[in-house]
N, C-alpha and C positions, 0 to 999 in steps of 0.2 A: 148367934148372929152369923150370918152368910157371910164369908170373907169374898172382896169383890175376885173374879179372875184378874190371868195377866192382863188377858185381853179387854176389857171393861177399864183396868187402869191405864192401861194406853192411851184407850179412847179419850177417858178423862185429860191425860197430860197431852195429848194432840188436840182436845179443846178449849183447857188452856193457851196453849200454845198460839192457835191461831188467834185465840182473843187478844191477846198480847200482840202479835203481830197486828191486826184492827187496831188496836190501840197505838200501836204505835207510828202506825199509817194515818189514823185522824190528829193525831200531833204536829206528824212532819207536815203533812196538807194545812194544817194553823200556823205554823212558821213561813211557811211559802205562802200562806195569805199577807203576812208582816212583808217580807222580803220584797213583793211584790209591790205594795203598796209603798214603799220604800223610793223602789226604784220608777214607778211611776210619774212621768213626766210635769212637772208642778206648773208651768208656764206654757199653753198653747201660745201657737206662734201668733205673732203679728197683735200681742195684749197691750193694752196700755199699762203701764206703772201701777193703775190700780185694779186694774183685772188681775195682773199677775201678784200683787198681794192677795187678792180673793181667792185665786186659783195656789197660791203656797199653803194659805191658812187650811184650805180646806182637804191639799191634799194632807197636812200634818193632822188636821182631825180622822183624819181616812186611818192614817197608821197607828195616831195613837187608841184609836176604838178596835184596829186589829191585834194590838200588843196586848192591849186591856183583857182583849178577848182570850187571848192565848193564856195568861199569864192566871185567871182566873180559872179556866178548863185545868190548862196544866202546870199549875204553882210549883212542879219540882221536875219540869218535863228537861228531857235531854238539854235544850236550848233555851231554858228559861232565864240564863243570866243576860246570853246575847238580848232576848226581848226586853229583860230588864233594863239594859244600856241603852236599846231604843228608846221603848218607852221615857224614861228619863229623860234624855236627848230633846224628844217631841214637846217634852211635857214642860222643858225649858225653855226651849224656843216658842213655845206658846203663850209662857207666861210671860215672855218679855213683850210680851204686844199688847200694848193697852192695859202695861200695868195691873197685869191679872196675879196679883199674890196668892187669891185662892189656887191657881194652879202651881205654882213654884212651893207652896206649901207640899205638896205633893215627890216632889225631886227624891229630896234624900232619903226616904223609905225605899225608893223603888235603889237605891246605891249601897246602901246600907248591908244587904247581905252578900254583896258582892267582894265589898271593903273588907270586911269580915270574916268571910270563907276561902278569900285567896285574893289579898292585899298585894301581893308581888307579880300576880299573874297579868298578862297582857290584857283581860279584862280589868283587872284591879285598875291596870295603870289608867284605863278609858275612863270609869268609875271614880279617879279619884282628879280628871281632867275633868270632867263634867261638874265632879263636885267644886273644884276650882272655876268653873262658867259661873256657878249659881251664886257664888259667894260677889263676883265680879257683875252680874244681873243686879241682884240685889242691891249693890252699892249704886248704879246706874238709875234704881228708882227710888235711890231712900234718900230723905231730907238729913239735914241739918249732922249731928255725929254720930248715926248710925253710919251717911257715908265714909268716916275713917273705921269704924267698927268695922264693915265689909272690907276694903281696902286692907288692913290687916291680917281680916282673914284668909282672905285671898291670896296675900303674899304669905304668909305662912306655913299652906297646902303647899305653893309652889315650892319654896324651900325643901318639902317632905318628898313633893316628886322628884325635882331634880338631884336629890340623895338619890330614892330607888330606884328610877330610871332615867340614867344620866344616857341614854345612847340608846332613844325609840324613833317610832315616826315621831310620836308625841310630841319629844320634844323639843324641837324648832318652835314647834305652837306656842308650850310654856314659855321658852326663855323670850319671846318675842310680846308673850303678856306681861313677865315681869317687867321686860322694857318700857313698856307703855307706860308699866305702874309707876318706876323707879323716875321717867318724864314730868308723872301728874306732882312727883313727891318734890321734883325740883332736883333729883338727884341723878346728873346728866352724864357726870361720868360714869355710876355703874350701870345708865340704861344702854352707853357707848359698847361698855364691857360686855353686857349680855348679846347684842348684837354682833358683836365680833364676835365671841362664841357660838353663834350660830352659821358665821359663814368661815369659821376655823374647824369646826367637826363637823359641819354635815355640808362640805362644797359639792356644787354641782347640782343643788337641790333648789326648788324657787322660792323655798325659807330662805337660803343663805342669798338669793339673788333678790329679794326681798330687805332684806337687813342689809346688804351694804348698799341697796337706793334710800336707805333710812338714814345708813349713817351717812350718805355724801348730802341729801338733804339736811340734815341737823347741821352738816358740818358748813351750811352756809351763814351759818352764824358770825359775823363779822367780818362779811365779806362784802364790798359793794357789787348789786345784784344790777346784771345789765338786762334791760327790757323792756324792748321798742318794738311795738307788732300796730296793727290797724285795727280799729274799736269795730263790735259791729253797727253801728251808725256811721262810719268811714271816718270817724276822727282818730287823730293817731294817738297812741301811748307811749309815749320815752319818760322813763322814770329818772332821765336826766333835766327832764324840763319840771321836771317836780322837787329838786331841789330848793331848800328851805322848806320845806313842808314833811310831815310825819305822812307817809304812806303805810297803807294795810294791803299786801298782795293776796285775794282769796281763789284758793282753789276748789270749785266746789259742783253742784250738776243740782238741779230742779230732783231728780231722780233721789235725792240723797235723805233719807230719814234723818243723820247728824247733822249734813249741813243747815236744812231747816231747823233746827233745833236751834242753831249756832245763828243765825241769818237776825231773829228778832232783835236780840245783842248791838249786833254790829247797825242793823239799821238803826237802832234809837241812836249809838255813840257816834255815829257819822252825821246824821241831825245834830245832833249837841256842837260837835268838834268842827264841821264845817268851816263854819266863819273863823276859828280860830289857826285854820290851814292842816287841816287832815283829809286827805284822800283815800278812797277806798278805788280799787282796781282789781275788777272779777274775771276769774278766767274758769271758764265754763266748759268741762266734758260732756256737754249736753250732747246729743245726737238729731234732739228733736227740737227746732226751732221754736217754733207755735208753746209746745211747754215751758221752754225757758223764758218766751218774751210773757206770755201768763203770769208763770208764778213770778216773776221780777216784780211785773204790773201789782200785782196781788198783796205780793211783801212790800212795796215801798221802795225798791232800791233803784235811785236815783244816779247812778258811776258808770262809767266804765265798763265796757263787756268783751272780753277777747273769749271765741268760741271757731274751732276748726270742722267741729262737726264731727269728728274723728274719735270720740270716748276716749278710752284705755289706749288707742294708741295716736292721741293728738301730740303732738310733735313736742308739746308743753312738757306733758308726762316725763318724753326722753328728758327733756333739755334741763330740768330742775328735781330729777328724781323722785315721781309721784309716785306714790305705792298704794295710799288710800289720801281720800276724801273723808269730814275736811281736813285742808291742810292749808298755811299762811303763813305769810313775811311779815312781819311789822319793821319800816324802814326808817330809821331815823330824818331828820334834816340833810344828812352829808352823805345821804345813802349808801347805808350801812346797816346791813339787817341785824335788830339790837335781840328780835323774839321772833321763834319756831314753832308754828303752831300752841299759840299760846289759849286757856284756855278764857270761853268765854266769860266769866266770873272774872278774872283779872284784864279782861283789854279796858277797860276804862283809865282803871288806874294808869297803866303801861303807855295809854296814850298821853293823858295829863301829864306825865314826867318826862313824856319825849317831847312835847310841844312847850315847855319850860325850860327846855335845853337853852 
């Protein structure tokens, strides 16, 4: 057999070589299609509320069919864990829309080698925050005791993050989920605790300036709540002149997926409790007039409306430390806030015992 020359095997390793290079030029060019698609603007301007849900969903299908795409061309490409955290990422927040299980079913494979292959790496840590989203998704759509099943799981993982990564961006995020969790469980001081911990190790950050408008709102638990503003119908609100009656103070916006959620609740118990002297007093981050006098009209709700017009920065926000929506007073008779954003499954009861007082 003919042994090839040098020069024949050059040629050969100079066309590997450029092949390789090819290759790895249509790789990088599938990650910058992901990237791209990423950063693409999800909301054109001037959309209404449900344009710009149409226009969020559809850029997440954008990404997650460029992730797909990458991930299937190059299943071990330089950057295929970053796709894989997107991917995942996409594929969660899709499936929380309209209770799409078949996609959340989808989640933990795409985390799964990442968990895996480098558990402690700043990917791991993203990888094992996502997987803490899913477990918190999931309990958000599951009925009956799957929702402590999730709920457990969820605190669980957090547990295992805040072991590995006690001091990332991450985790302001975590400790601010277990808060919530440690809220739903009734357990107030260690959601206190977790919050202070986020504005004792990472100050100066809008976690930590976050958490302590959390805790000064919680902390108005047994405080009498002063508030007198002008209804938008011109009637006035002094929740002095509400005295002997059990108030519900809502803070909430048309714009709001939980508020609506929350809203069916409280309009049936306000029907019920009415005559028996229960007030409901909404205060509204609306921006858009026409929406909120709609969707009021549309749900039934019959109270009260304090709105500035001003969103995120209505003067309400400052004065009662608003961080998210919903959020609520329930006032006793002697006006004194007895419950902090209580959830809707228990305001019934919470009223019945306060109007028994």
């Amino acid at each position: 057999m003919k042994r090839p020359t040098l020069l024949a095997v050059a040629a050969l390793v100079a066309a590997g070589l450029a092949s390789s290079f090819a290759w790895a030029d249509e790789e990088q060019a599938a990650f910058d299609d992901v990237v791209i698609a990423v950063q693409t603007p999800a909301n054109p301007a001037g959309s209404t509320p449900e344009e710009g849900m149409k226009a969020a969903v559809a850029q997440l299908e954008s990404v997650r069919a460029k992730a797909d795409a990458y991930l299937k061309k190059f299943p071990a490409g330089a950057h295929h864990m970053d796709v894989r955290l997107v991917d995942a990422q996409v594929t969660l927040r899709l499936g929380g829309l309209d209770d799409k299980h078949a996609l959340l079913d989808g989640v933990a494979p795409l985390l799964k080698p990442i968990l895996d292959s480098a558990p402690r790496s700043d990917q791991g840590a993203q990888a094992l925050w996502v997987t803490i989203s899913l477990a918190a998704t999931r309990m958000n759509l599951a009925k009956g005791d799957d929702v402590a099943r999730y709920r457990n799981e969820a605190l669980n993982l957090v547990e295992v993050f805040l072991k590995d990564f006690p001091k990332t961006v991450l985790t302001p995020g975590v400790l601010d989920f277990q808060a919530m969790m440690f809220q739903q469980l009734g357990r107030d001081a260690d959601a206190k605790a977790a919050r202070e911990r986020i504005v004792k190790e990472f100050p100066g950050t809008p976690a930590a300036a976050k958490a302590d408008r959390d805790i000064r709102f919680r902390d108005l638990k047994g405080t009498v709540l002063d508030l007198s503003v002008k209804g938008l119908s011109g009637e006035e609100i002094d929740l002095k002149k509400f005295r002997g009656r059990v108030v519900f103070v809502d803070f909430w916006a048309s714009w709001c997926p939980p508020c609506k959620l929350y809203m069916p609740t409280l309009v049936e118990v306000e029907k019920k409790y009415r005559d028996q002297g229960f007030r409901v007093v909404g205060i509204s981050l609306d921006q858009d007039k026409k929406a909120l006098e709609d969707y009021a009209k549309a749900a039934g709700m019959t109270w009260p409306e304090y709105c500035d017009w001003q969103g995120w920065q209505s003067v309400m926000t400052t004065r009662y430390f608003i961080s998210g929506i919903p959020a609520s007073l329930l006032i006793d008779k002697k006006g004194v806030v007895r419950e902090v954003s209580i959830e809707a499954g228990k305001l019934e009861e919470a009223v019945k015992k306060l109007l028994a007082e």
